[in-house]
BALONU-88166 format. One record per residue (C-alpha): z, y, x. Coordinates in steps of 0.2 Angstrom, whole numbers, plus 2048, in hexadecimal, padded with zeros to 3 digits. Last residue first. Layout:
! BALONU-88166
ZYX ...
END
This chain:
! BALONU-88166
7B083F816 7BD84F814 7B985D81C 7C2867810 7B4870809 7AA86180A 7B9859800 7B68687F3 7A386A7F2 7A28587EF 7AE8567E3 7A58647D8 79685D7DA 79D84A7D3 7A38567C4 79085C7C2 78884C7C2 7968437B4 7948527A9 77F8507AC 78383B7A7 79183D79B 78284A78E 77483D793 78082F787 77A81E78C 78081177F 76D80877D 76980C790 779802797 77B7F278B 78D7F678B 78F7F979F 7827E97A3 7927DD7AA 79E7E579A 7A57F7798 7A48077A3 79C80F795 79381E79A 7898187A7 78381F7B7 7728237BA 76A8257CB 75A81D7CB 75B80F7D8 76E8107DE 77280E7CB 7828197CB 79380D7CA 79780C7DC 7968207DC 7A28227CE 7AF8177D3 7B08207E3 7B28307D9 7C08297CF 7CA8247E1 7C58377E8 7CC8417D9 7DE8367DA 7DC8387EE 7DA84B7EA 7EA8487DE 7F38407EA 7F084D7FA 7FA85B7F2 7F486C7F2 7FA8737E5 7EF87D7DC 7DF8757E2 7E48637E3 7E88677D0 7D686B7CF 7D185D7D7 7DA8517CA 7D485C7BC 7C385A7C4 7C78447C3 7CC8457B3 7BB84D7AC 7B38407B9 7BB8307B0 7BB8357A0 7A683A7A5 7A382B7A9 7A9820799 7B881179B 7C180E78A 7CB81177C 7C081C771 7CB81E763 7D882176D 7CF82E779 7C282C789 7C9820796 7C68237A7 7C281A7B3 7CA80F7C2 7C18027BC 7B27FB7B6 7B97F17A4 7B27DE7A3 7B77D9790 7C57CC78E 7C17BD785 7C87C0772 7D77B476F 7E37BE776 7DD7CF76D 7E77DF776 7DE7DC789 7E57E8792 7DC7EF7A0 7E17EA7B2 7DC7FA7C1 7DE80B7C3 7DC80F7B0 7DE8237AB 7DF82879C 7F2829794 7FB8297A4 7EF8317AF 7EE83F7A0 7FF84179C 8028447B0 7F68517B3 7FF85A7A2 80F85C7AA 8088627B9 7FE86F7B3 80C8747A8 8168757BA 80A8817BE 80988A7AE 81F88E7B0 81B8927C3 80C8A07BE 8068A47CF 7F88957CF 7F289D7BB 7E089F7BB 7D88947C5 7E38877C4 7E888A7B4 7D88897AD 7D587A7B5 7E58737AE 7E087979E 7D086E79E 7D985E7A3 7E285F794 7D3865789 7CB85678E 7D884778E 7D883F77C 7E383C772 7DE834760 7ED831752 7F983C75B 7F884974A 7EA84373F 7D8840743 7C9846742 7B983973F 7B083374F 79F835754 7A084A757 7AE849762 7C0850760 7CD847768 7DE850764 7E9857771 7FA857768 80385C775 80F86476B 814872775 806873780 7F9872770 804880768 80588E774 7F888A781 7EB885777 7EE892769 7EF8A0775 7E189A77E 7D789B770 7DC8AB76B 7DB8B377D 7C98AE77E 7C58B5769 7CE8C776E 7C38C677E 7B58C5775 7BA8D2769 7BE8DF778 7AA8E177A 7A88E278F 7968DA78A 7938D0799 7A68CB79E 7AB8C978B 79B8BD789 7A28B4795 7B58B2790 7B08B077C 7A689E785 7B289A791 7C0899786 7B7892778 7B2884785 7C5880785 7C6874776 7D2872768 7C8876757 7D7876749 7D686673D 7DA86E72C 7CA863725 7B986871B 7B787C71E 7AA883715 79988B718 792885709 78487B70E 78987471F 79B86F71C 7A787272A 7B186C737 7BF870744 7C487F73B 7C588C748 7D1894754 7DE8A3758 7EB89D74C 7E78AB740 7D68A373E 7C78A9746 7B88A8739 7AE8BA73B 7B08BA750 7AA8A874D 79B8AA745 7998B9752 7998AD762 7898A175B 7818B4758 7838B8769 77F8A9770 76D8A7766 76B8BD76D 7728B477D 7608A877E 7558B8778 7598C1784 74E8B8792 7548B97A3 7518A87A6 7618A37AF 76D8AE7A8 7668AC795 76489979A 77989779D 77C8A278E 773898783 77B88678A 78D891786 787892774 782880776 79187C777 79B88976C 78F88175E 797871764 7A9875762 7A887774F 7A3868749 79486B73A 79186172B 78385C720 78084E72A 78F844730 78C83472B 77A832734 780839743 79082D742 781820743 77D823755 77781475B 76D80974F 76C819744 76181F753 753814751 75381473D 75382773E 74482974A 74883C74E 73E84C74E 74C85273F 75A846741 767854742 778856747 78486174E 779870748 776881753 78088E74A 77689D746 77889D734 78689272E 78889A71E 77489971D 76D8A7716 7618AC722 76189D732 76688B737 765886747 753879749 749886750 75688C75C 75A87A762 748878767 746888771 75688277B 74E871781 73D879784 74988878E 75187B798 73F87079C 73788179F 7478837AC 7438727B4 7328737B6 7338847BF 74187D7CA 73A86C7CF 7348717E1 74287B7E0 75086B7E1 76486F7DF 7618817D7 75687A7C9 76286B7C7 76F8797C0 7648807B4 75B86F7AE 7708697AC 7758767A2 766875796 768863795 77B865791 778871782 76986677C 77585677C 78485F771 77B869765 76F85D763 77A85075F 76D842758 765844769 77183776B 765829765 75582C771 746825767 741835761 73F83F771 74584E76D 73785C76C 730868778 72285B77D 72085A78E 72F864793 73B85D785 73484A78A 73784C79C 74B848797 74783778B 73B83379C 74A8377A7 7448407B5 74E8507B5 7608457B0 75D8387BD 75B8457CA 76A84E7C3 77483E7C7 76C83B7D9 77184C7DB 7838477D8 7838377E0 77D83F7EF 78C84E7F0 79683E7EC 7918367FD 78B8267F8 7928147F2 7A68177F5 7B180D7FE 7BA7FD7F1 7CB8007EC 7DB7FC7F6 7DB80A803 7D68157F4 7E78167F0 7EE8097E2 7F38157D4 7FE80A7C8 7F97FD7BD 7FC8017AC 80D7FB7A3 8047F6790 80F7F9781 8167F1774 8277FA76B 8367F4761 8407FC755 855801751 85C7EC74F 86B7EF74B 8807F074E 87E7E875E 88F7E5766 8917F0775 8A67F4772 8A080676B 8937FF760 8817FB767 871802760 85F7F5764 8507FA76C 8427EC770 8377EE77C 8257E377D 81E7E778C 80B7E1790 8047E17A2 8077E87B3 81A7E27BB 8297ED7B2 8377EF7C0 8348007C3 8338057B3 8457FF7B0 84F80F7B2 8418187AF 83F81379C 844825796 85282678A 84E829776 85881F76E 867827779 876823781 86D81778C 86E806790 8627F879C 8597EB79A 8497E27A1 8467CE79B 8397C37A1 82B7BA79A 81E7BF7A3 8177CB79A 8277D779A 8337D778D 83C7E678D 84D7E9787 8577F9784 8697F977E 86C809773 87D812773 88B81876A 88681575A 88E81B74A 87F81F741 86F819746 863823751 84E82374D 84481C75C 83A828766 833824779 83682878A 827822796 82881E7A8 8178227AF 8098167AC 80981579A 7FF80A78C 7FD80B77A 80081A775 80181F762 813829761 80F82E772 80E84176F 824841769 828852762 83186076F 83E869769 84486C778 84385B77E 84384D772 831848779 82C848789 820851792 81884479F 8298397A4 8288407B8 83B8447B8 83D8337B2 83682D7C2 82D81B7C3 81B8217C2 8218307D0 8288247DE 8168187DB 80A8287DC 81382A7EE 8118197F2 8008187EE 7FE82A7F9 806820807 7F9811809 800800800 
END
């Protein structure tokens, strides 16, 4: 075991190190729904009257038997953590009188103990350099056939399921033709005609006049699209018509802005612009949106609040280039909510256009987690109470979403399926390895390297970033979205372009960094 697994090790077993518990100033319990921890969790039972404590015991995998006693029904498991091998718990709490004699059974628990951080020493080197990977990545992207079709023919390719979203996989296209234009000029011109095809496309498809959601690039739509084709892959689409999620108009928005700056055509932030004033006339009090809405009237169809950072940098931009004080009203809104009442419930909900919203702690997810601690680190690295935030929130997202090694296998009498790992899982509901998990928790990894400059995080960043470069195709450069199975979930059938250009540019960012550090 190299030093930095040890280190990891020290602070899994810690109670001090229990990401954000509950019971603590007020604080409710996030991990109501978890299913697996790798730091020593503290969990909620109810207390019964007239008990003086609470006898703990955990039944590991094995067989064997783990207790200890608190005061509490709500005490940390650190005092056996340590103990715990890899593999299912099952824990039983039970109230004892004052001579120790159990008065009643108080709950039980079954949980997964994740394997710990192994060091990279242990794992496998990596494949390439990761500033290769990465333009290998954007390389795949431009070439693409489903990718060459906007430039060719300026419409989606029909066949290509996800372009179901077109918010959400136009957006990431035009960012990534933009940024791959800068990486190889012999491709440039293509590359930005490509972008603005792309962009052009969206336009003509955004709702316009009348319509409540004028100006609002649409979620979903099949128009240009073979619809039997892509409800084999992408049925949700087909569900969801009529209704718009909120956090992709700001996607492409942001997508809008992006080709304004690079093409120097106005009419790209006019389209942001108007996206921007939709939501300077729907702000709630809170300082966000309505997660989702009903096309034809305009309506709000859930109380689910939009929870996502790119608000932040979208109302922050246009603020920069127009100097109008409304868009800085909308940034500091958002963050206001997101750092006041997401922080203090922790109640980071997964919101994604294929899966239905949720209810409190039903469906983490890791995102917009690892998103404020990259504002925070470059933001907020003299702000001691948001650093220690940062920290807090690192840890819930290892713990909850990151697999450094043995996944549980919750069916006995299913085989078990082959998972790639160390990855990232994406959010309850989606419970398993996908690139971009893995690299969006691997930034947040390098950004915490960043603001505090400790070597575990970067070897953290480093180990996720191997894993990427021995899972790219060494021939053509992709890298699958579900780490799942020999052939990665039947690889092109399940291959989401939006995980590949998010996966290309957090691989860029770990190069520029361990370049910087001189770091091989």
């Amino acid at each position: 075991m190299d030093k930095y697994a040890e280190q990891a090790l020290l602070e899994y077993n810690s109670e001090e190190t229990s990401p954000h518990p509950g019971g603590v100033d007020g604080r409710p319990f996030w991990n109501i729904h978890a299913s697996q921890f790798i730091f020593a969790p503290t969990l909620q039972f109810p207390r019964v009257p007239k008990a003086r404590a609470y006898l703990y015991t955990a039944e590991d995998q094995n067989g064997n038997l783990h207790t200890f006693k608190a005061k509490t029904p709500l005490a940390s498991l650190a005092p056996i953590w340590g103990e715990l091998p890899v593999g299912f718990v099952h824990l039983k709490v039970e109230s004892l009188d004052k001579t120790d004699n159990v008065i009643q059974l108080v709950g039980v628990r079954t949980f997964f103990k994740c394997t710990p951080f192994p060091g990279r020493a242990a794992l496998p080197p990596k494949a390439k350099s990761y500033r290769a990977c990465a333009l290998d990545a954007f390389r795949f992207v431009y070439h693409d056939p489903m990718v060459q079709h906007w430039l060719i023919h300026g419409t989606p390719e029909p066949d290509y399921a996800h372009n179901a979203y077109p918010s959400k996989t136009i957006s990431s296209i035009i960012r990534a033709m933009i940024y791959y234009a800068k990486l190889e000029p012999s491709n440039a011109d293509n590359a930005l005609k490509l972008a603005c095809r792309a962009a052009d496309y969206l336009l003509s498809i955004t709702p316009d006049g009348d319509d409540p959601l004028a100006g609002l690039p649409p979620t979903y739509s099949f128009k240009d699209l073979h619809a039997e084709s892509v409800n084999k892959v992408a049925p949700a689409a087909e569900g969801c018509l009529g209704t718009t999620m909120m956090i992709y108009p700001i996607s492409a928005g942001i997508g809008f802005l992006d080709l304004a700056d690079a093409s120097g055509n106005e009419k790209y932030f006019r389209a942001a612009l108007r996206i921007a004033e939709f939501f300077k006339a729907n702000v709630l009090p809170c300082g966000s949106w309505y997660l989702l809405y009903d096309c034809k009237s305009g309506k709000p169809l859930t109380n689910n609040i939009c929870v996502n950072f790119n608000f932040v940098n979208f109302f922050h931009r246009l603020y920069e280039k127009t100097q109008d004080l409304a868009w800085k009203a909308l940034e500091v809104g958002c963050y206001k909510y997101i750092s006041e009442v997401c922080l203090k419930t922790y109640n980071w909900e997964g919101q994604f256009e294929d899966i239905q919203v949720s209810g409190s702690y039903q469906n983490l997810t890791h995102f917009t987690a690892n998103h404020m601690i990259d504002y925070i680190s470059q933001n907020l690295a003299d702000d001691e109470k948001m650093v220690a935030e940062a920290v807090d929130l690192m840890r819930f997202v290892e713990d909850q979403f990151v697999v450094w090694g043995e996944f549980p296998n919750w069916n006995p009498n299913e085989t078990p399926k082959i998972n790639h790992t160390p990855a990232g899982l994406e959010q309850y509901f989606c419970y398993c390895p996908i690139d971009a998990s893995g690299t969006t928790i691997m930034n947040a990894f390098l950004s915490m390297y960043l603001l505090r400059h400790d070597r575990l995080y970067l070897e953290k960043a480093m180990a996720l970033g191997d894993m990427v470069t021995r899972m790219q195709d060494p021939e053509n450069g992709m890298v699958p979205t579900f780490w799942i199975g020999e052939n990665c979930a039947e690889g092109r059938r399940n291959f989401w372009i939006n995980c590949q250009i998010h996966t290309a540019f957090c691989m860029m960012r770990l190069a520029e960094i361990t370049d910087a550090e001189g770091i091989q």
